[in-house]
C-alpha positions in Angstrom: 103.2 99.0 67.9 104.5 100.8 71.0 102.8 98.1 73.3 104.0 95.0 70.3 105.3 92.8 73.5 102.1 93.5 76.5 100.2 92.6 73.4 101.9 89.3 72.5 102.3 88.2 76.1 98.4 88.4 76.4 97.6 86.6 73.3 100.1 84.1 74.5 98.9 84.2 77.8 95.5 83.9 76.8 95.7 81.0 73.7 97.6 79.2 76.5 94.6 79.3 78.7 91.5 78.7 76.7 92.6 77.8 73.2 93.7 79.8 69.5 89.9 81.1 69.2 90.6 83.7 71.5 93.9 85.2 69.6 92.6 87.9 67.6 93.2 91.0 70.2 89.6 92.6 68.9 88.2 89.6 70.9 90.1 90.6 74.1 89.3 93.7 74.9 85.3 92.9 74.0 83.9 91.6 77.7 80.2 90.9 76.5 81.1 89.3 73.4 83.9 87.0 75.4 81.1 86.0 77.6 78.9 84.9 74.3 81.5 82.8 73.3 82.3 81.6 76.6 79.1 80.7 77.2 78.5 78.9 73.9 81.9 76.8 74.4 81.2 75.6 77.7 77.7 75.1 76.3 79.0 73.1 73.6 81.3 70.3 75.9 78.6 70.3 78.5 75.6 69.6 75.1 78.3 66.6 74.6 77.9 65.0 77.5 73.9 65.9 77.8 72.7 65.3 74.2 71.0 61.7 73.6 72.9 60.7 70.2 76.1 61.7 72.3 75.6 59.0 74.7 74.0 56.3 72.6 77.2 56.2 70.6 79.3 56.1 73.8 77.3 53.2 74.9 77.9 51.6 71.9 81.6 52.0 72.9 81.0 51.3 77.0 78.1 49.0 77.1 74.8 50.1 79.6 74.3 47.8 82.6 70.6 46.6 81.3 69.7 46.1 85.2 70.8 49.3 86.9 70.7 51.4 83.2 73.6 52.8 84.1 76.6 53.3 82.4 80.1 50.9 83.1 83.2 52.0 85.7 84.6 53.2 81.8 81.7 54.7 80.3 80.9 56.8 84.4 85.0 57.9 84.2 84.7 59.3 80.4 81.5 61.2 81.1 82.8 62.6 84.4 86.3 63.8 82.6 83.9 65.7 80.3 82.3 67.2 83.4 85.3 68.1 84.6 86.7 69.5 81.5 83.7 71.9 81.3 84.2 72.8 84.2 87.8 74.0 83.9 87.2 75.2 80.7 84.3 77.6 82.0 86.7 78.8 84.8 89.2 79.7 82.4 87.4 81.6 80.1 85.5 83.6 82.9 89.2 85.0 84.0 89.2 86.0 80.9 86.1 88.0 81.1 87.9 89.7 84.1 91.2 90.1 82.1 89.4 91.8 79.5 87.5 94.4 82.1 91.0 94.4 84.0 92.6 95.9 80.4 89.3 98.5 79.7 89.6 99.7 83.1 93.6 99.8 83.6 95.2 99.6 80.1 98.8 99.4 80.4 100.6 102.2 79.7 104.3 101.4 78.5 105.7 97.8 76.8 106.7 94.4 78.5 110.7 94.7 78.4 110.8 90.6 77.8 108.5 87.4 77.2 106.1 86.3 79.4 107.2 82.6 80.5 105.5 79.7 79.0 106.3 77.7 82.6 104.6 80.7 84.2 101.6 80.2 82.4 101.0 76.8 83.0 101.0 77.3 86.7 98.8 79.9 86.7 96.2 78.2 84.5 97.0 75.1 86.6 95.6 77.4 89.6 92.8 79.3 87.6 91.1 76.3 86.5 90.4 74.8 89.8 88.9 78.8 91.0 85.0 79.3 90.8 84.6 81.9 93.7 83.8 85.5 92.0 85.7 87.4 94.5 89.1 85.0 93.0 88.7 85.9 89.6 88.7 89.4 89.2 92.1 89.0 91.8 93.5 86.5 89.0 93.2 88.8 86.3 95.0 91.8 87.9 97.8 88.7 88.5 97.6 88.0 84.6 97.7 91.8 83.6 100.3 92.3 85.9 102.6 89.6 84.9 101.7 90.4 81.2 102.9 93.8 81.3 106.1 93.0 83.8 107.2 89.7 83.2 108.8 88.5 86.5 106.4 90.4 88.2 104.8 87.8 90.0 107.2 84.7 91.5 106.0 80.8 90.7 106.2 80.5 94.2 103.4 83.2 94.5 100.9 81.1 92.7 101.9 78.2 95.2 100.6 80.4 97.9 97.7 81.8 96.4 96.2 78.1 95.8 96.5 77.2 99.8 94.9 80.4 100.8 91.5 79.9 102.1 88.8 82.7 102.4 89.0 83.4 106.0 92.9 83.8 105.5 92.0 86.1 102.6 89.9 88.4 105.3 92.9 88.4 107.8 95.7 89.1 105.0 93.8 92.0 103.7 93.0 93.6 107.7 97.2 92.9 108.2 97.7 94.6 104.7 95.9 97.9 106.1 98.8 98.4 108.4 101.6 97.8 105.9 104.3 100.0 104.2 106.0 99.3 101.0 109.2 101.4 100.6 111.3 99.9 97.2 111.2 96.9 97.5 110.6 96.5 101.5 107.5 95.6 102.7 106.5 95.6 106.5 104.3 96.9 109.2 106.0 98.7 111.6 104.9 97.9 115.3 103.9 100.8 117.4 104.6 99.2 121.0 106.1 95.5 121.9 106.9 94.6 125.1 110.1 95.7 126.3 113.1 93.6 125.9 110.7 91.0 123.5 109.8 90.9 120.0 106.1 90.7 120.0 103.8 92.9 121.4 99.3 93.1 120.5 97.9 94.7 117.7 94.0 93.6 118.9 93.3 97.3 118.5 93.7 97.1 115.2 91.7 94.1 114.4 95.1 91.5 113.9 95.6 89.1 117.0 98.6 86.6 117.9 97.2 83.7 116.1 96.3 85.9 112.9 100.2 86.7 113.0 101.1 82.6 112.9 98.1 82.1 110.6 99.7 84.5 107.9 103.4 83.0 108.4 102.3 79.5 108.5 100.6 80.4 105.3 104.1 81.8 104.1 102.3 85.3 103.6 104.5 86.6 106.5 108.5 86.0 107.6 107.6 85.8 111.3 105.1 86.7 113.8 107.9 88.2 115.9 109.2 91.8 114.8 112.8 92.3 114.1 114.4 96.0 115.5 116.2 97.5 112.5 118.5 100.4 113.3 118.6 103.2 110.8 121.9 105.5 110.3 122.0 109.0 110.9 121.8 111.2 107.7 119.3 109.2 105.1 116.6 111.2 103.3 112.5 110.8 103.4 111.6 108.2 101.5 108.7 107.8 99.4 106.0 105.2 100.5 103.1 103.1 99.8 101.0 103.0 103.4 98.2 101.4 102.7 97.6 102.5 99.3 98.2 106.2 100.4 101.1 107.7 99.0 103.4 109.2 101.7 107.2 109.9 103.1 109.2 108.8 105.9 112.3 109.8 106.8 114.1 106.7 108.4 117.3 108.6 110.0 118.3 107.2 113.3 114.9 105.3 113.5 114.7 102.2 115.8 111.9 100.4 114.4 110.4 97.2 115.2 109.0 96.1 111.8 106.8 92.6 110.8 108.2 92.0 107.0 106.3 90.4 104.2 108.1 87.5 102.3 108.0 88.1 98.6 105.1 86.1 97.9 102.9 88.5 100.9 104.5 91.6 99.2 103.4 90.6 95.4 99.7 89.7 96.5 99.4 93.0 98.6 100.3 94.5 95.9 97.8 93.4 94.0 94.8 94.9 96.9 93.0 97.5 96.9 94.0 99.5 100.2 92.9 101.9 103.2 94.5 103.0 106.4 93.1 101.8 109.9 92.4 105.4 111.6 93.6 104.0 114.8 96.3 102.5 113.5 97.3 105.5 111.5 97.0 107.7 114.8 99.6 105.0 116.6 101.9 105.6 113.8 102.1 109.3 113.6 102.5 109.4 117.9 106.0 107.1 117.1 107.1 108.7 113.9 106.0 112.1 114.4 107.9 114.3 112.0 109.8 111.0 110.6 106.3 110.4 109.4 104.3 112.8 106.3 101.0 111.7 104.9 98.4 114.0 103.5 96.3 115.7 106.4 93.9 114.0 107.9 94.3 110.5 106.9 
């Protein structure tokens, strides 16, 4: 009852996905049994197109070339949207195996304040469909979890991204995010040393080069690959931060900083990571900050 509106945005989210015969709730939170009945409805569609009575009756309906023994252009293009709709289908219902260990291991912890958006959902089953790679689906379901329990959460435009983001930007996004600070609703890396009177400056000892920087704005993960210098007034209070999933403060008082920011889609994916802090970058930012700077000792 106190989580009434997570739990109706995930059987919504979910029926919307991969049919009504997942809606019971007991069903959703059962992994293995999810991947029996996975199996056996993926099983069934591809037993359609496999299964000899299936295919005599759709030669009946698309006569056989007797020469080649193949099927007609029709009967090849309604066997191959069978394929294909097996295919999706079994991608589907394998992000929800995720979603279901995403829920055992994170459950969420206080109710959805609105409706999870039916628009929403068809783009990101648009996007999940097309995924096979293992190392996507378990990073789709904390999406879905996410977006179940705060609505909003996760921007259309988001998605958009996710779907043009090949694995080798994947690798270079995750390196950049290892540098990052998210402060409300801020998310940048600050830049220990550009060149003077420019806005760039290397970060090769920290694994991120030039053309990684144009990579991850081209890719709309990243405003720019130049910094911006933000001036901070005299007088604010330490802030709590996020610095690469390590919970900190910085005090931003008359700080000059030169800062590469995230656009909202590269701030909503890294938060979705699972972080750790470059040493070597971590030693750079302390040397700048100093005081400004508090993280627990020895990180």
């Amino acid at each position: 009852e106190k989580l009434s509106v997570v739990f109706n945005n995930l059987i919504k989210a979910i029926s919307r996905g991969v049919g009504s015969f997942y809606e019971p709730i007991g069903r959703v939170v059962a992994a293995k049994a999810d991947r029996a009945v996975a199996n056996e409805r993926a099983g069934a569609i591809i037993d359609i197109i496999q299964n000899v009575a299936e295919i005599t009756a759709l030669q009946k309906q698309f006569p056989v070339d007797q020469d080649s023994l193949k099927l007609t252009h029709a009967g090849r293009g309604l066997l191959f949207l069978l394929e294909d709709a097996a295919r999706k289908q079994e991608n589907r219902e394998n992000i929800i195996e995720e979603v279901a260990i995403e829920l055992k291991n994170s459950p969420p912890e206080r109710d959805a304040a609105t409706q999870i958006e039916a628009d929403w959902l068809t783009q990101f089953w648009n996007l999940a469909e097309n995924i096979s790679r293992e190392e996507v689906k378990s990073f789709l379901a904390r999406i879905l979890c996410k977006e179940v329990s705060r609505p909003g959460a996760i921007s259309p435009l988001t998605l958009r991204v996710l779907s043009t983001i090949t694995p080798r930007v994947a690798q270079i996004f995750e390196r950049f995010c290892r540098l990052s600070i998210c402060e409300g609703n801020d998310v940048f890396v600050i830049h220990p040393n550009v060149f003077a009177f420019q806005n760039i400056g290397p970060l090769d000892a920290y694994g991120v080069s030039y053309d990684d920087l144009y990579e991850l704005e081209s890719y709309g993960l990243l405003r720019s690959a130049e910094t911006i210098m933000l001036n901070y007034e005299k007088g604010q209070n330490s802030a709590p931060i996020d610095y690469a999933g390590m919970a900190g403060t910085l005090n931003f008082s008359e700080q000059q900083l030169h800062q590469l920011r995230f656009t909202r889609a590269g701030a909503e994916l890294r938060g979705l990571l699972s972080l750790s802090p470059i040493p070597e970058y971590t030693a750079a930012l302390r040397l700048k900050l100093k005081f400004a700077l508090e993280l627990p000792e020895n990180k």
